[in-house]
N, C-alpha and C positions, 0 to 999 in steps of 0.2 A: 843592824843598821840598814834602813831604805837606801837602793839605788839610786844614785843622783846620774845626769842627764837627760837628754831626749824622750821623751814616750817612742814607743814605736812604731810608725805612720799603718794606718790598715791599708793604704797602696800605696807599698814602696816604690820609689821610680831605681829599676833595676837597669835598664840598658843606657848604654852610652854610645852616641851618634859623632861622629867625625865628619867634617864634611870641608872639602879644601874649593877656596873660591877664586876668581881671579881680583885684579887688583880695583877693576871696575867693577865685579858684584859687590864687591867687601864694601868700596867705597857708595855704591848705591843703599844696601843695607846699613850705614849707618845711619844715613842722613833720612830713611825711613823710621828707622827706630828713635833717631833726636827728636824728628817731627812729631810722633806721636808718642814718643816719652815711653818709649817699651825697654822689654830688652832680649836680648837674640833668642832665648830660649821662647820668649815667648811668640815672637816671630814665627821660628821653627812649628811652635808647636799649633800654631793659628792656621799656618801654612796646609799642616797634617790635617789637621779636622776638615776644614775645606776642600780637599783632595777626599776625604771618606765618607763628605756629605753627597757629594758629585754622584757616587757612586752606589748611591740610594735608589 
């Protein structure tokens, strides 16, 4: 019998990021991500690229 679930991504996202904010970032970052309909991950990860383009 075939495996049932997932395929398995050719780039897995392996690491996991914590990151503790105060109650005015938290509350800044929502009301960023409602305004443009995101969501935190991809905040973070727009945030990252920006930061590696910089450094081009």
């Amino acid at each position: 019998m075939a495996r049932m679930g997932r395929p398995k991504s050719d780039n897995p996202r392996e690491y996991k990021i914590t990151v503790r904010l105060t109650e005015e970032e938290y509350l800044n970052l929502k009301r960023h991500i409602a305004k443009d309909n995101l969501t935190i991950a991809q905040v973070v990860k727009q945030g990252i690229g920006d930061m590696l383009c910089k450094d081009k």
